[in-house]
C-alpha positions as CSV (number, residue, x, y, z in Angstrom):
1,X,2.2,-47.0,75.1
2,X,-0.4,-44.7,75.9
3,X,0.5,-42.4,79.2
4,X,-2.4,-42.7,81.5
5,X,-4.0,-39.3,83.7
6,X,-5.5,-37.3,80.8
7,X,-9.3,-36.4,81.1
8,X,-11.7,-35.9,78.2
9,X,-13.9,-33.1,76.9
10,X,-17.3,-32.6,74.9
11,X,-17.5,-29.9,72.2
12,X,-20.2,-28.9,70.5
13,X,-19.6,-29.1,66.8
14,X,-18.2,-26.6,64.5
15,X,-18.5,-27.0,60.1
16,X,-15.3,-26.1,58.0
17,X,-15.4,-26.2,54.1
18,X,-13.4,-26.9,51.8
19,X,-12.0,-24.3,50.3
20,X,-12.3,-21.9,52.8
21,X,-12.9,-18.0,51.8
22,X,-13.5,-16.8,55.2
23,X,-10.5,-17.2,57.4
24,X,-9.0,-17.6,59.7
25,X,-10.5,-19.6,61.7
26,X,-10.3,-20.5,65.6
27,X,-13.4,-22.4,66.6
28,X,-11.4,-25.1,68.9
29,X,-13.6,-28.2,68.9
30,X,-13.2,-31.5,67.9
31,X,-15.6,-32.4,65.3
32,X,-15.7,-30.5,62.0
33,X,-17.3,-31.5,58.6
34,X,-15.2,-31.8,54.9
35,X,-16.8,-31.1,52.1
36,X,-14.3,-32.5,48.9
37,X,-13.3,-30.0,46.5
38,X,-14.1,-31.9,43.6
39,X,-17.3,-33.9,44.4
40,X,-18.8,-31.9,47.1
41,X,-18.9,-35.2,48.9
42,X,-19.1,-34.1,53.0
43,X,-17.5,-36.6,55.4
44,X,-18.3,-36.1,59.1
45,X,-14.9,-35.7,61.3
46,X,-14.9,-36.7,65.5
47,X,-11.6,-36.7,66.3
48,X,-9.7,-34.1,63.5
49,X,-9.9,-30.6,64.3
50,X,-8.8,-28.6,60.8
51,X,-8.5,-24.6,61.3
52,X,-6.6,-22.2,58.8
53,X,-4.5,-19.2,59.0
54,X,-3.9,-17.5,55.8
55,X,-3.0,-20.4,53.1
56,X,-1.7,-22.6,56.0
57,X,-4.0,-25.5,57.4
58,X,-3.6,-26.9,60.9
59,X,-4.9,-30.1,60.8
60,X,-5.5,-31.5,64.9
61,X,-6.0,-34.7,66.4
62,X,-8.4,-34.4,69.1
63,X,-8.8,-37.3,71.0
64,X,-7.8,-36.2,74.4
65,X,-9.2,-38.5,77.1
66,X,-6.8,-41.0,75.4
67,X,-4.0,-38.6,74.4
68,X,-4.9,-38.2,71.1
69,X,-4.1,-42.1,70.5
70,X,-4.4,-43.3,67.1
71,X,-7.5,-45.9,66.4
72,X,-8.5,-46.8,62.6
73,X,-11.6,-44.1,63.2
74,X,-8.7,-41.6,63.8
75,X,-6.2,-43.0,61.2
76,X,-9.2,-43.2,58.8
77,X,-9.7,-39.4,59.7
78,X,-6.6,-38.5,58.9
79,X,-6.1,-39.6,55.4
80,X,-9.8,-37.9,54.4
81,X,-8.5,-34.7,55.6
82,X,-5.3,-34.8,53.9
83,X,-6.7,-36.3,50.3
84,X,-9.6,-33.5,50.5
85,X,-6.5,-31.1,50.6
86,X,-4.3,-32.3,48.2
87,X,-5.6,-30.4,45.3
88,X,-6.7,-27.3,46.8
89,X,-4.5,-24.3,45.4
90,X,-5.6,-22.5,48.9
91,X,-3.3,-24.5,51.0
92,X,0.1,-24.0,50.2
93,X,1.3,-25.9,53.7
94,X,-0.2,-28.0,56.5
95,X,0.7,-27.9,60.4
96,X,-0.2,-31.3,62.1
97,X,-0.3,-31.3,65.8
98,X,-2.1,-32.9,68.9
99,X,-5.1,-30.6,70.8
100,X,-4.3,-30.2,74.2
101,X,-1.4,-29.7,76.7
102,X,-0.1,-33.6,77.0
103,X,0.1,-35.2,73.8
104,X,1.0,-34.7,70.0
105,X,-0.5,-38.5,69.8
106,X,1.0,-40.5,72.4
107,X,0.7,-44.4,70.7
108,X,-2.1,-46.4,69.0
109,X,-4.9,-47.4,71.0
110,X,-3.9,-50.5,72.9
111,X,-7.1,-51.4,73.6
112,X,-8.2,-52.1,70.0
113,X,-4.5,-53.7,69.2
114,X,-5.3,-56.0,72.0
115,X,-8.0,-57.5,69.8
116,X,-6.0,-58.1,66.7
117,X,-5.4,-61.4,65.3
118,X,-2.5,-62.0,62.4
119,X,-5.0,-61.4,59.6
120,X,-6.4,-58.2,61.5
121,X,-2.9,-57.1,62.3
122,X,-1.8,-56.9,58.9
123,X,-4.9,-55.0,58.0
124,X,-4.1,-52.3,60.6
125,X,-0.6,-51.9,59.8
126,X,-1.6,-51.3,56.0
127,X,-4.3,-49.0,56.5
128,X,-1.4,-46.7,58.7
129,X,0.9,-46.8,56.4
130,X,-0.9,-45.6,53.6
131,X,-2.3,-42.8,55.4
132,X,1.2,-42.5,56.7
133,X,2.6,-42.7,53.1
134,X,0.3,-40.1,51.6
135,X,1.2,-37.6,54.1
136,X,5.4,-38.3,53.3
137,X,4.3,-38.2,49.8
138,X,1.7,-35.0,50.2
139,X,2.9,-32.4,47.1
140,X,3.0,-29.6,49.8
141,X,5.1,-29.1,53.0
142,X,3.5,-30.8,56.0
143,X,5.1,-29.5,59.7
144,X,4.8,-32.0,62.8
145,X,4.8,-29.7,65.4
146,X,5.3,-31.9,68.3
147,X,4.2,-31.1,72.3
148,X,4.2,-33.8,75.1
149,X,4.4,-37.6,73.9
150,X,5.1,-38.5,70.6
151,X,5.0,-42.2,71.2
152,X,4.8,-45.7,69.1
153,X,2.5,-44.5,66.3
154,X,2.7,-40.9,67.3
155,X,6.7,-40.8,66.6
156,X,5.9,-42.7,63.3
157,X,3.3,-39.9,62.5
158,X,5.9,-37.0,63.0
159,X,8.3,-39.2,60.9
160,X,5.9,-39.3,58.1
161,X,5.9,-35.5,58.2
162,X,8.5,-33.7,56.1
163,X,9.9,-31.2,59.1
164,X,9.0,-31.5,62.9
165,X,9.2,-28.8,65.5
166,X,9.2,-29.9,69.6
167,X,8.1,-28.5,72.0
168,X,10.6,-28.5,75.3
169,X,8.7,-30.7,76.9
170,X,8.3,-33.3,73.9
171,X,9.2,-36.8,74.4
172,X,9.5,-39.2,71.6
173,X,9.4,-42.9,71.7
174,X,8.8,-46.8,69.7
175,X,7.7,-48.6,72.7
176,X,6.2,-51.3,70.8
177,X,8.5,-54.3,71.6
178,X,7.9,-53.7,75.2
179,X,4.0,-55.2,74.4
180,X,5.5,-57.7,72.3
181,X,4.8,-56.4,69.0
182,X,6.8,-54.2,66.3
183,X,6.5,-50.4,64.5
184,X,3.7,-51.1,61.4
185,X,2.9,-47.6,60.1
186,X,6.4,-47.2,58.9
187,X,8.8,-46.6,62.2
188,X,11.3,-49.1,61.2
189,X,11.9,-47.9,57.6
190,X,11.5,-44.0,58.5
191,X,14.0,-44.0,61.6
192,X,17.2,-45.0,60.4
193,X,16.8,-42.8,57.4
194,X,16.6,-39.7,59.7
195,X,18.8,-40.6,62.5
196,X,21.2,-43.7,61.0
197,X,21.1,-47.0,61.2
198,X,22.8,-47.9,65.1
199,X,20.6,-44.7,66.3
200,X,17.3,-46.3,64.8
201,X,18.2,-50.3,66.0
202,X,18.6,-48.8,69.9
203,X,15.5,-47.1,70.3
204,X,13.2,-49.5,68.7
205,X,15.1,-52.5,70.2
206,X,15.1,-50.9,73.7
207,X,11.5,-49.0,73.3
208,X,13.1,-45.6,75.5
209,X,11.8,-42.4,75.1
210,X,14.0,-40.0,74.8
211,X,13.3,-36.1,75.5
212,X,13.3,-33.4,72.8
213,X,17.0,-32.1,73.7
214,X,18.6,-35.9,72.6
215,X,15.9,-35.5,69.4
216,X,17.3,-32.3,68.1
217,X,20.5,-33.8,68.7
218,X,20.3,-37.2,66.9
219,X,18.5,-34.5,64.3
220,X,14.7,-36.6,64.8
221,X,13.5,-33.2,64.8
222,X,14.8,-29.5,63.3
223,X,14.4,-26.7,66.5
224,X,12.9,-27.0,70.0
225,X,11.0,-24.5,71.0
226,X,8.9,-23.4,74.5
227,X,5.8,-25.0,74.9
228,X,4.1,-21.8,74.7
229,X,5.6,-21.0,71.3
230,X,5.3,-24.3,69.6
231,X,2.7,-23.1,67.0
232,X,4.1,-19.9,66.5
233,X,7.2,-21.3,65.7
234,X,5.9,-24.2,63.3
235,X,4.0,-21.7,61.6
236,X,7.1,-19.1,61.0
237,X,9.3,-22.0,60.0
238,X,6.8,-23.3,57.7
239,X,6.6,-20.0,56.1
240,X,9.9,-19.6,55.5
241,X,8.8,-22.7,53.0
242,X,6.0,-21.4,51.7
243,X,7.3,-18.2,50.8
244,X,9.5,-19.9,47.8
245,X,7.9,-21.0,44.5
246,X,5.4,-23.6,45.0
247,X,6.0,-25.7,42.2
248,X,9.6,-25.7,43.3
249,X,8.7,-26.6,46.7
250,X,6.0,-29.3,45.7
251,X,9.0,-31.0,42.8
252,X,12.0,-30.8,45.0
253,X,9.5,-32.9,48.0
254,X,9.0,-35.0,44.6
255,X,12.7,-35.0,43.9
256,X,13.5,-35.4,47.6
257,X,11.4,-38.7,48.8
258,X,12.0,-40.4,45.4
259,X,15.5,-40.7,45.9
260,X,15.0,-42.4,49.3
261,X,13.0,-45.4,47.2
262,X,15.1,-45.5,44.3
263,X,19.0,-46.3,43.0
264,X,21.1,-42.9,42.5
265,X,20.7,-42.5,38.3
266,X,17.4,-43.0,38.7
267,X,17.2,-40.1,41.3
268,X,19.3,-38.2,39.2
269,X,17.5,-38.2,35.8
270,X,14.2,-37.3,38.0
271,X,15.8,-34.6,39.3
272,X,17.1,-33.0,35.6
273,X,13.6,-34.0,34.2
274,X,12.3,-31.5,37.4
275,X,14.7,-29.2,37.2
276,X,14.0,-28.9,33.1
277,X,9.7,-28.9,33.6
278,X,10.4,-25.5,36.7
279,X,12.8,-23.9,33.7
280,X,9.6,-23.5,31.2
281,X,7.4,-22.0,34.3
282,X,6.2,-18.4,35.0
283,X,7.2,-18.7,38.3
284,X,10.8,-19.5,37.4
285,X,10.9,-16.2,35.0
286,X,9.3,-14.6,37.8
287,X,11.9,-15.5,40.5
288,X,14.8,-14.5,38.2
289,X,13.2,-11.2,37.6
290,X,12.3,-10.2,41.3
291,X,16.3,-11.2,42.0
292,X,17.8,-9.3,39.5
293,X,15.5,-6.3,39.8
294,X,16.1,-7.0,43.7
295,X,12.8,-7.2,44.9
296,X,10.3,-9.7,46.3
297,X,9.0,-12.4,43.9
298,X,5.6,-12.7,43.2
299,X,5.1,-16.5,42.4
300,X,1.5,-17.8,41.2
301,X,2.3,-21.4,40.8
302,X,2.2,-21.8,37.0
């Protein structure tokens, strides 16, 4: 599951805090410290890298001498970062992406699955999924921009995200049945929503990787770009998002992933109940004004 040939790296280690006033920032290194918004609690990061550009956040994994592979430390990681963000009215999107040239996150860490027993097993899969499940259901647009192997929990990662952007050289894959084991942070539910049902049932039941030409095709992921221009291009794409209202952007996600759990009235009366809360808003008044007065709109989020 995990590609073998990558080689590691020691960086010294650089503080972020939450919220940021001075940005952006481009310290690369793979340690960086959170302090919570609310609580000022600090929680020390090894293997997340978190930099900003204007009111976006890219949030790294950095774990290269094992191609960024997910263990619990890393999974653990993961969902601090994203819950110490949720609230913060600085971040209006979030890029997630793997540091280095060969891997967006190319499995889970075999080694420490090889240990797992059926009690532990469950444990692991649950602790994924949640963190998995509270980036799906994160109230503001989260980009997988994708380079090299996106493997086994690396695929279900991107999955989780709400768009994904490849690189040329991505190559995605659920190799878990080939070690005798199954998808647990959410691979087998997420897949055949994207890509269909008979799409979904080959690629997990045959665990090949496909490159990022047949993933744009089978629609696993939105535009393949260059290596070179992967960020670049996540970061115009997601703009394109962010530019809109962002109470309209965080209630249509709402709208959006509620649906997929739920039967269609349900969905629908959510989505009037939405559509009815944006009509009493500022930034609705505001977005019919700038159109009919032709102009940009100046949204503020109330």
């Amino acid at each position: 599951m995990v590609p073998p040939g990558a080689t590691g790296r020691k960086d010294k280690p650089c503080h972020f805090v939450f919220p940021f006033r001075a940005r952006p920032l481009s310290c690369r290194v793979a340690t960086a410290t959170v302090h919570q918004a609310k609580d000022a609690e600090v929680t020390d990061l090894t293997y997340i890298r978190v930099e900003w550009d204007g009111d976006l956040v890219v949030v790294s994994v950095d774990r290269q001498d094992k191609l960024n592979a997910l263990n619990a430390e890393v999974v653990s990681e993961l969902g601090e970062v994203f819950s110490s963000i949720r609230d913060d009215d600085q971040v209006r999107g979030v890029i997630l992406t793997g540091a280095g040239d060969k891997a967006f996150v190319a499995g889970a860490d075999i080694g420490e699955l090889a240990r797992m027993d059926s009690i532990s097993g469950v444990r692991v899969s649950r602790q994924g999924q949640e963190v998995f499940r509270s980036i799906e259901r994160f109230p503001k647009p989260v980009l997988a921009a994708v380079g090299g192997y996106a493997l086994g929990g690396g695929c279900e990662l991107a999955l989780a995200c709400h768009l994904r952007v490849a690189s040329d050289d991505a190559r995605f894959g659920l190799p878990e049945v080939g070690l005798g084991i199954i998808p647990g942070y959410g691979g087998t539910v997420r897949l055949s929503r994207l890509i269909g049902l008979g799409r979904a049932v080959e690629l997990t039941l045959t665990g090949e990787m496909v490159d990022a030409e047949r993933a744009l095709a089978m629609g696993l992921v939105s535009r393949v770009v260059e290596r070179s221009a992967l960020l670049d291009a996540s970061k115009s794409l997601l703009r394109k998002v962010t530019k809109n209202g962002p109470l309209a952007v965080r209630l249509a996600l709402e709208s959006i992933y509620h649906a997929v759990d739920t039967a269609t009235a349900e969905a629908l009366d959510l989505e009037s109940s939405l559509f009815g809360l944006l009509a009493s808003t500022e930034d609705m008044k505001e977005g019919m004004a700038a159109f009919t007065e032709k102009r940009s709109p100046d949204f503020k989020g109330r």
